[in-house]
C-alpha positions, -999 to 999 in steps of 0.1 A, spaced: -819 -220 -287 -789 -202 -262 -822 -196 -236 -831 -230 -239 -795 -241 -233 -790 -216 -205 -822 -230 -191 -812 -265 -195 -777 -258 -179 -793 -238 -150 -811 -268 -143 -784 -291 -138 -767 -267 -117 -795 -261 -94 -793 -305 -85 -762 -308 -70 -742 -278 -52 -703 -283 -62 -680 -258 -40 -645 -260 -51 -619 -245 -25 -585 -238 -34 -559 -268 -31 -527 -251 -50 -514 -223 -64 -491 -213 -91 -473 -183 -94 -442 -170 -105 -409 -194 -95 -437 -219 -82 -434 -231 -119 -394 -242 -106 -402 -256 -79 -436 -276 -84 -435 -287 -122 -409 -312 -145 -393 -306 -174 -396 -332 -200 -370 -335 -227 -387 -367 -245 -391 -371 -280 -421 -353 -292 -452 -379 -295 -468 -358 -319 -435 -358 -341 -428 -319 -340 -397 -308 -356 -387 -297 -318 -360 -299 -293 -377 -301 -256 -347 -286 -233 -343 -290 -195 -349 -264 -166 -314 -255 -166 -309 -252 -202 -340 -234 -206 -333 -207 -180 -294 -202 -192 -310 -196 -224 -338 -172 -210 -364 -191 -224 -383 -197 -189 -379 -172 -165 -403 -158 -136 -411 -129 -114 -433 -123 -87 -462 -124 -105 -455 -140 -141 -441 -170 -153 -430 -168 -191 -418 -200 -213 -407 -195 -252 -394 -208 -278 -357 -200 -293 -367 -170 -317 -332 -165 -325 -312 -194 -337 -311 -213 -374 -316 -251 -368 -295 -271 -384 -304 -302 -405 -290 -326 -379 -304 -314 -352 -340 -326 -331 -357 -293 -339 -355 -254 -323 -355 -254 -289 -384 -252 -267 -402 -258 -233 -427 -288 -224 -434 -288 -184 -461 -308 -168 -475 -306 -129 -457 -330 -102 -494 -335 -86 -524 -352 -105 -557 -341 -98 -592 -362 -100 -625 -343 -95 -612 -302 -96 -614 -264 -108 -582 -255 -123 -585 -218 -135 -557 -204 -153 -551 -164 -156 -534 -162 -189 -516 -129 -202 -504 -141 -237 -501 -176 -256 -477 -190 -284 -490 -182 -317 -479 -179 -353 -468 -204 -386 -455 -236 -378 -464 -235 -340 -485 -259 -323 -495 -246 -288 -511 -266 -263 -523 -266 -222 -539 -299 -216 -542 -326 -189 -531 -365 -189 -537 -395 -168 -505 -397 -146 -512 -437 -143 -523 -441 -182 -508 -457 -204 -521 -435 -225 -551 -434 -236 -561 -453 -203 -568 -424 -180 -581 -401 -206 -564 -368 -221 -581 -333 -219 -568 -309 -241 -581 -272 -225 -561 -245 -251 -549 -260 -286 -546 -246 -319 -518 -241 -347 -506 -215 -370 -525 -182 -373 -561 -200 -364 -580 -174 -340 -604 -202 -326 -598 -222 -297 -603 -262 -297 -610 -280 -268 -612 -318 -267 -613 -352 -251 -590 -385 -266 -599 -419 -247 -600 -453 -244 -627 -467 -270 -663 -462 -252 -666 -427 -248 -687 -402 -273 -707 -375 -272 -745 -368 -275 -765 -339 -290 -774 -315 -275 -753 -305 -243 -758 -272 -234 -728 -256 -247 -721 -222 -266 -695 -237 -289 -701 -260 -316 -690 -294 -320 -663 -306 -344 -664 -340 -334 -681 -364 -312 -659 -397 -309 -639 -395 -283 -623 -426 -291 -580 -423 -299 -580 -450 -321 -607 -431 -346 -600 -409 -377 -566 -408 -367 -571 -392 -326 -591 -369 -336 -611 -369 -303 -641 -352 -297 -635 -317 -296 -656 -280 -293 -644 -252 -311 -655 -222 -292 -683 -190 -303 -668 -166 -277 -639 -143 -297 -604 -138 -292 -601 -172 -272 -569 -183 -296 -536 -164 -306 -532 -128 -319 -568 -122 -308 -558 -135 -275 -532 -117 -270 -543 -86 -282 -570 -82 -256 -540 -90 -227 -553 -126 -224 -580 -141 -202 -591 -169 -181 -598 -203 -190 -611 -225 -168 -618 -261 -167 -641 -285 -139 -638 -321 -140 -665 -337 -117 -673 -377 -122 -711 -367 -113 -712 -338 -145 -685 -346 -169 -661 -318 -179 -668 -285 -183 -642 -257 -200 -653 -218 -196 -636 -188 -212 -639 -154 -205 -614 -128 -222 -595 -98 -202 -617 -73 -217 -652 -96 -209 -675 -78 -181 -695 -108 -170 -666 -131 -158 -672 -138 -122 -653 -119 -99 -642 -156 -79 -627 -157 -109 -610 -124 -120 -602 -120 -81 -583 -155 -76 -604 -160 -46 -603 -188 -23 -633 -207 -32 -654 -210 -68 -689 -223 -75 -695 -233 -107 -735 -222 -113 -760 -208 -141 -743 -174 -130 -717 -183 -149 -731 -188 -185 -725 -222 -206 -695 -236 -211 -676 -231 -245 -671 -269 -245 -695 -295 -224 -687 -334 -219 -715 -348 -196 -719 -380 -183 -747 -387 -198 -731 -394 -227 -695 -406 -213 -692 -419 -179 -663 -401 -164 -653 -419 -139 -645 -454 -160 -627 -433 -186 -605 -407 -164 -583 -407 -132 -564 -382 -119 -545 -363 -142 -511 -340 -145 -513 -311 -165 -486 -300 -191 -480 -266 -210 -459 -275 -240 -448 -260 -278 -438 -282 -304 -437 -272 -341 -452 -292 -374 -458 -325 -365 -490 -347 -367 -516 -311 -368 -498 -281 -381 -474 -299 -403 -504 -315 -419 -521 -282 -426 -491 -262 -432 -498 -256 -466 -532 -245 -464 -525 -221 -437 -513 -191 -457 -478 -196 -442 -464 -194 -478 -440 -222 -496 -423 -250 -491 -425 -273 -461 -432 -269 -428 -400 -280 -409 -379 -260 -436 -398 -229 -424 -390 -236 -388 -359 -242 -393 -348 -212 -413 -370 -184 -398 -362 -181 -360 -374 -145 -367 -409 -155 -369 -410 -169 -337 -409 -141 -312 -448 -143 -300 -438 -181 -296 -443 -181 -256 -466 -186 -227 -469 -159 -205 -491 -172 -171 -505 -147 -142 -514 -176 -125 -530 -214 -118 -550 -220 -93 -563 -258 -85 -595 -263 -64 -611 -295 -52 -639 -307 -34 
């Protein structure tokens, strides 16, 4: 069945030639310079205190050198009843993107109990769901699986089968369903989420949006010897082809016509805590007793591996 997909998949490639050159790139104090912080209310209702740039910085929890951009999460503080939540970072890009490559050359991502970790794209225009939502990394607590998924306007679902190596968790893309679900892929490939991850020093994720193929989302981990060196090297244009494998999570066309359910999108890093996902499963999660927000609260401790650590993002279009 993984020939047949691979076949299926070369196929498609082989009909249209996509060349992606590079558009932007993101590096180090780029982060500063190019991206907002957002100190809103958390949507998903995370026991969370978004802070500002300046805050953030003053309290080292974003900070940048040449080559790395880091942003965590307080690890050292006990939150106080009163209070929004511990203190962390939510940024999103100033620029919106349509049809693109954005691959992103990542050393280490949040993990652990009570965190809720995500990299995802949304309609700048929306309101939301109106423009679509891509969620490329996301996962909570200890899980050592990536999820990748779609949330949209009603309309949009997903057929079987579509040619990619991770299996499907859903297939409604639809917000308004079993509670924005989505449709999302959880991947085959390991060590795409948390201590795994990590452990490996990270890896690339990359994700193509294209309104004539739908969305694509490869992985390859540090330690992987068949990720293509356009990728690994950063250079200055990719082709997405059968060289590179299938994707860990598809979303064709065929099933969901891209263009009348996404526009141009900004993309956002964030870490909130509890909240609609892993406040829900807390308790299943072998995080131990009691309630999720009263473990955040009390164990600052147990967030040290709480933060993103980026090599870079690099955005190519058309």
């Amino acid at each position: 069945m993984r020939n047949l997909g691979f076949a299926y998949l070369a196929l498609s490639y082989t009909t249209v030639t996509r060349a992606y050159c590079i558009k932007d790139t993101f590096m180090g104090s780029n982060f500063f310079d190019n991206w907002r912080w957002e100190t809103i209310d958390d949507p998903t209702h995370g026991r969370v205190n978004y802070v500002d740039k300046w805050a953030a910085q003053a309290a080292n929890l974003s900070y940048a050198s040449d080559n790395k951009f880091v942003m965590r999460v307080d690890a050292y503080q006990v939150v106080t009843k009163g209070a929004r939540g511990r203190d962390s970072v939510r940024i999103i890009s100033n620029a919106a993107y349509g049809d693109s490559v954005t691959v992103l050359d990542l050393a280490h991502m949040p993990h652990g109990c009570g965190t809720w970790p995500a990299f995802w794209s949304l309609s700048k225009k929306g309101p939301w769901p109106n423009g679509g939502e891509i969620d490329v990394i996301e996962g909570v607590h200890t899980n050592t699986i990536n999820l990748s998924s779609l949330h949209t306007k009603p309309g949009c679902s997903m057929k079987e089968p579509r040619g990619q190596n991770g299996q499907t968790v859903s297939s409604n893309c639809d917000a308004n369903v079993n509670y924005n679900q989505g449709c999302g892929t959880s991947y085959a490939k390991p060590n795409s989420y948390g201590a795994g991850f990590n452990a490996v020093g990270g890896g690339w994720f990359i994700l193509e949006r294209s309104a004539t193929v739908g969305i694509n989302v490869w992985f390859w981990p540090r330690n992987d010897p068949n990720v293509p060196l356009a990728i690994s090297e950063g250079r200055k244009t990719v082709w997405p082809d059968a060289s590179w494998g299938p994707p860990e999570a598809r979303f064709p066309v065929d099933s969901c016509d891209h263009a009348a359910f996404f526009d141009p999108h900004s993309m956002i890093f964030d870490t909130t805590f509890c909240g609609d996902w892993a406040g829900a499963t807390f308790g299943s999660a072998g995080c131990g007793a009691g309630s999720c927000n009263d473990f955040v609260d009390k164990n600052p401790d147990k967030f040290k591996e709480a933060y993103w650590e980026i090599n870079s993002l690099r955005v190519y279009t058309l």
